[in-house]
N, C-alpha and C positions, 0 to 999 in steps of 0.2 A: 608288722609281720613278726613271729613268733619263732625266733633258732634256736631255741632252746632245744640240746638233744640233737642238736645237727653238726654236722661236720661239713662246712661249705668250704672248708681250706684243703680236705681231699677231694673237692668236686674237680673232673677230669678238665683237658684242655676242652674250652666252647666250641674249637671247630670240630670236635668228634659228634655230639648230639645236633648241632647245626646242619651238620652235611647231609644228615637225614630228615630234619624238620623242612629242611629247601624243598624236596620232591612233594609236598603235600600244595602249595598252591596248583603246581604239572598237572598233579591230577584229578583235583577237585573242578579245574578248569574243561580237563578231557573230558569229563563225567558230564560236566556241562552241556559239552558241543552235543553229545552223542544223544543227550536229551532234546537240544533243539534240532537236532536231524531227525531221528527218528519220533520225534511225537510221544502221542500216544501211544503206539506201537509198545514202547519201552515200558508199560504198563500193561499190555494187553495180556501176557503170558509171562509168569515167572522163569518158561525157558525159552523167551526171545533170546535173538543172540545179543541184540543190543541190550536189553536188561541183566544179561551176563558180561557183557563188556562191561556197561555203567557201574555196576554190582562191584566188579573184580579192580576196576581203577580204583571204587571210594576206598576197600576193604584192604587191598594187597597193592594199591599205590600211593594211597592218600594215610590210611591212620596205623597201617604196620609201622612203617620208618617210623614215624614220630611215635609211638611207641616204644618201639626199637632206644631212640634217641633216650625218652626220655628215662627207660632203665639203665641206659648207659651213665646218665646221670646221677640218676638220684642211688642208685646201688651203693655206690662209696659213702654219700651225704648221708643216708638214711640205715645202711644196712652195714655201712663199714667194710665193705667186698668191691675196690676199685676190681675193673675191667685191665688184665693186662695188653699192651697193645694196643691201645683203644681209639686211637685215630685209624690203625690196620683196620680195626670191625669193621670199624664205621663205617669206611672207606669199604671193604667189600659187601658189607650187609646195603649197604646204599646202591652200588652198581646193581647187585643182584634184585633188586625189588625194583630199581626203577627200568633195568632191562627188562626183566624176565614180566611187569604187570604191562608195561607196551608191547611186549608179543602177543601176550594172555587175551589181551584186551584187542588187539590186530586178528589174532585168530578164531574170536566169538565173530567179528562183526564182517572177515571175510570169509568162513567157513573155511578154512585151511587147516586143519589138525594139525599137522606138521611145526606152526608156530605156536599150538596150545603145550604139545612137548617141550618144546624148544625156550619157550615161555616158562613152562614150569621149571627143568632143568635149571636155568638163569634164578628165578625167585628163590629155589629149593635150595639151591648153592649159596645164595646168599645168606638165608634164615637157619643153616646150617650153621654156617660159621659164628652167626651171633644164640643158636641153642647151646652149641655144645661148652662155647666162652659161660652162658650164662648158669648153665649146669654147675660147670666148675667152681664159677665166682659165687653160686649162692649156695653150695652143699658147705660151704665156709664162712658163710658170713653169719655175722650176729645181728648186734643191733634188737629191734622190736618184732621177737619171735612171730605174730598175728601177721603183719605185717611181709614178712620174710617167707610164710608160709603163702599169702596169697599170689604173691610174687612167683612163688618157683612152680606151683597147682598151674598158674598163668602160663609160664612158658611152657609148661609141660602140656595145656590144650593147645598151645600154637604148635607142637611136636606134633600132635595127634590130627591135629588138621594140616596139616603140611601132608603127611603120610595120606590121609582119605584122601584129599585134592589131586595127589601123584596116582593113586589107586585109578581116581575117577578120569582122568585124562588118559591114563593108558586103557580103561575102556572105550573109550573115544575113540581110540586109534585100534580098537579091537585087540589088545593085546592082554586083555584080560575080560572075561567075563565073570558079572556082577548079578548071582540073580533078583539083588535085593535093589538095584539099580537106582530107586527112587528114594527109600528110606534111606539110601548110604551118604543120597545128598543132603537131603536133612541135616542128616548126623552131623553131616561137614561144614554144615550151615552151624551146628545147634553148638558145634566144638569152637567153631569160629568166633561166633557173635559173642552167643550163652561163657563160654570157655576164657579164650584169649583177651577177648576183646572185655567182655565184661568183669571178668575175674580183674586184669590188669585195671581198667578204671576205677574200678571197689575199691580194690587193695592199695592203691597210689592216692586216691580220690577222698580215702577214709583218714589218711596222712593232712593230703596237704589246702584239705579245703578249712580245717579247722588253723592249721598255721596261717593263710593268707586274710582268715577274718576273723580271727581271736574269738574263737568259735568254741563250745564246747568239743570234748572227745565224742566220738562214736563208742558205743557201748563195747564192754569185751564180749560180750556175749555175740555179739556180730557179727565182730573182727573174726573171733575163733570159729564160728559155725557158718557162715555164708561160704569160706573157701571149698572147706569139706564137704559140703553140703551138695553145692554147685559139680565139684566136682564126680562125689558118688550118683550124682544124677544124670549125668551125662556117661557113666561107663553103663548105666541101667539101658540109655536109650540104646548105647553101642552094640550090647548083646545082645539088645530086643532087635533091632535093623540086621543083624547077622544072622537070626534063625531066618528059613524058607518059610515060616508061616507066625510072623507075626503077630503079638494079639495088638489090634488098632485100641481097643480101650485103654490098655495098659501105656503105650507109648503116648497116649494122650495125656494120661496122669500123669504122665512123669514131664510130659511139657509143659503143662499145668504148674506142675513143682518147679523147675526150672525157670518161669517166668513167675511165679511168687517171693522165690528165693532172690530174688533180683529188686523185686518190687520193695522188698524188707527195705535192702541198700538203698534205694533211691529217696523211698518215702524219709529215713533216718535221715538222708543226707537235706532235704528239705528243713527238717524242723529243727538238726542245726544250723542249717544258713540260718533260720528264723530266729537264732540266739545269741548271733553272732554281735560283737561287740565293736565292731568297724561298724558302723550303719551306713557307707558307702555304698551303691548300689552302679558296678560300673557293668561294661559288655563282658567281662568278666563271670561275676556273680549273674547278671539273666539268662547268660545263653548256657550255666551250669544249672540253673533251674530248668530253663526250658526240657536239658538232658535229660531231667527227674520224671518230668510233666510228660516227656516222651515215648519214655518206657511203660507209663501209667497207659497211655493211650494207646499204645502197640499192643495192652494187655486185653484192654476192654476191644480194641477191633479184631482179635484171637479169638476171645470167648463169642462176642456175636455174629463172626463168619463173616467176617472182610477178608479179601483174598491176598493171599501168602503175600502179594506185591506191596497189597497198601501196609499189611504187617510190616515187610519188609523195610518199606520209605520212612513208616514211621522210628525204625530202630537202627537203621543207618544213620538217621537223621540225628537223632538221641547220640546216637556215639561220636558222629560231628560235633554236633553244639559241643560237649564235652570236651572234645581233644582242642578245637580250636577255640574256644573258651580257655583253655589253658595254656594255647600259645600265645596266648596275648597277655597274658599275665608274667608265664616263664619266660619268654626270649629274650625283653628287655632288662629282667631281674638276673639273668645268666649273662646280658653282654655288660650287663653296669657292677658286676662282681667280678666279673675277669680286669677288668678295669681299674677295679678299685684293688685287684691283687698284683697285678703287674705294680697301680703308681704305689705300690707299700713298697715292695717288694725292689723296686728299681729306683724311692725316696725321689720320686718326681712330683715334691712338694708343690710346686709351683703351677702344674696343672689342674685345673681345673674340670670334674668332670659332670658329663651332661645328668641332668636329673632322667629317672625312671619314665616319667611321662615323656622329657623328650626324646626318648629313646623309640617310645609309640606311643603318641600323642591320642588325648581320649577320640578325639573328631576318628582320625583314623580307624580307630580299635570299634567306637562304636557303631562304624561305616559297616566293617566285616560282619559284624555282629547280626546288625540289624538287615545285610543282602541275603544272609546266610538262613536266618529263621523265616525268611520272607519264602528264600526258594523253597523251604521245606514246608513252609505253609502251603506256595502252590503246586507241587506235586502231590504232598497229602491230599490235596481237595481236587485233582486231576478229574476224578471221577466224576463230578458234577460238571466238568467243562473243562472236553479233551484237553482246549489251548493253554489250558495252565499248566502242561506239561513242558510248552517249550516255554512259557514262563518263567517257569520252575530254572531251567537249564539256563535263561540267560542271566537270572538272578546268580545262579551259579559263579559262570563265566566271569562276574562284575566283583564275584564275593572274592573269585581267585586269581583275579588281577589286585585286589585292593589289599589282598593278603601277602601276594607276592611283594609289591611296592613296599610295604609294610615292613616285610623281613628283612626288602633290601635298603631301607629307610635306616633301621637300625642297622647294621651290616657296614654302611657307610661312614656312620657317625662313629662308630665304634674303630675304625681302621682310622678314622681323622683321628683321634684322641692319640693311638698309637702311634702316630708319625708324628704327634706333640713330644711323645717320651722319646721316640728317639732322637727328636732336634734338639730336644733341651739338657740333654743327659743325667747322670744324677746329680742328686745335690749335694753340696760339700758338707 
């Protein structure tokens, strides 16, 4: 691994980005159940309530926080702008998202609007506290200008979708009317995924895939034009979903654009894994290809008229592989560096500490990996045979229990080592 250009001795305390990577087993799991409850159903219509439940746990329970987490981290390492406060974020960006996506998600699947407010409220307040922190902390930071720019483009689509999310809830509750009602969701979809969710994987993903397999750089031409790019295309669709009379060809192009400009990043990220100089091939490196392979496929079932949902599974699924492809790589490399800076730091020579792998052993790491692509193979293929839907869910369930164990594997091992440093105390 490659730190050159990194600053890993300002990386913040591990329990601020941990406290949020925790809530992603919660609700990779939920997403699960609500698959093998409701079936196919969760398929049938992009606005079942249980396909809005499922939707809303992966999206705003599962890969915000670790998200969340992982800006909390790498902004000091990478961009030179610690987070002040940063066990506070964590701590309320963390309540806030695992509150407010268990309401969200309780009031799609019992019809109560009342907890879809109350849900937002809770998420809104959370992801409040870590916008306006992250505003602050990156209108000042330095560090790799491409980089820093996709970063802030990032959070600033998770602003915009926060707001449309809050917009579309209080029509729910009639407290606003929406004439454009259907394209608003879109948009909030296209801010969410296209925006937050993709921008932040790029820009993080165009960093640190080439550092973990001594990989070439991602071109600058990329790095500088996929953020901007992305972005001026999503304020095109914004104002086009805001006029009363839409032109349908034009919002088409510009999805079209939107899912090209994605496709750049992905295919790029491909052909340097393919150059990479680790020839290692762990759960790691597949299930970040898979993400590549996923987006490719989300694209071509766009263009021939598979319906929004299987687009959907395919692109949720893509953003999974990816994030939790990445937690199996960062969590034990963040709990065997806290480690290794406490025993400097506290000359607790004489402990010994555990290697990377046994922190999360490959059996394990390859366990999640390979529940994880499985579920997403059978819900992708739902449509040829309904019962892969709860297939799908219970692969889930197995992925998020083995992912939970996982966390709490290293978690442990990591708190054993600590209670060595302080039996042994320093050293003379």
């Amino acid at each position: 691994m490659d730190l050159s250009g990194l600053s890993p001795d300002k990386a913040p305390p591990v329990e601020a980005p941990l406290a949020l990577f925790y809530l992603m087993p919660l609700f990779i799991g939920l997403a699960g159940m609500v698959l093998l409850w409701q079936g196919d159903q969760v398929l049938a219509s992009r606005w079942a309530p249980a396909t809005l439940a499922a939707t809303h746990f992966i999206v705003l329970g599962a890969l915000a926080p670790v998200m969340c987490g992982a800006l909390l981290q790498i902004s000091p390492v990478l961009l030179g702008a610690p987070f002040p406060r940063v066990r506070l974020i964590a701590l309320l960006t963390a309540t806030g998202l695992g509150v407010g996506s268990l309401l969200i998600g309780s009031g799609f699947l019992t019809g109560l609007p009342v907890l879809l407010v109350a849900g937002g409220v809770a998420a809104a307040s959370g992801l409040a506290v870590f916008l306006v922190a992250a505003q602050l902390v990156l209108r000042g930071a330095g560090g790799r200008m491409e980089t820093r720019w996709a970063v802030r483009l990032a959070t600033a689509a998770l602003g915009v979708t926060l707001l449309l999310g809050l917009s579309l809830a209080a029509a729910r509750m009639g407290w606003l009317h929406l004439p454009q009602h259907l394209l608003l969701v879109d948009t909030h979809v296209a801010w969410g995924l296209g925006g937050w969710v993709g921008l932040l994987l790029a820009g993080i993903g165009m960093e640190i895939i080439p550092l973990f397999y001594i990989a070439p750089a991602f071109s600058r031409w990329i790095k500088r034009t996929l953020p901007i790019a992305v972005f001026a295309i999503l304020i095109g669709l914004t104002a086009l979903a805001l006029q009363t009379s839409a032109s349908m060809a034009l919002l088409k192009t510009l999805m079209l654009a939107l899912f090209v400009a994605h496709l750049v990043y992905n295919l790029a990220a491909l052909a340097v894994q393919r150059r990479r100089q680790r020839p290692q091939r762990d759960a790691n490196l597949w299930l970040w290809q898979l993400s590549h392979v996923g987006v490719l496929a989300a694209f071509v079932a766009w263009l021939v008229g598979y319906s929004p949902s299987q687009v959907g599974v395919l692109l949720l699924g893509a953003a999974l592989s990816f994030v939790v492809g990445s937690m199996l790589k960062i969590v034990p490399f963040l709990s065997w560096l806290d480690l290794q800076q406490r025993r400097i730091a506290g000359r607790h020579v004489k402990v010994t500490l555990p290697r990377l792998r046994a922190l999360l052993p490959t059996r394990t790491a390859n366990a999640v990996g390979l529940t994880l692509a499985a579920a997403i193979v059978a819900v992708a293929a739902a449509p040829l045979a309904p019962l892969l839907t709860r297939v799908g869910g219970l692969l889930l369930v197995v992925c998020a229990v083995l992912l939970g164990y996982a966390l709490a594997s290293a978690a442990r091992q990591r708190h054993a080592v600590i209670r060595q440093f302080d039996a042994s105390g320093p050293a003379r």
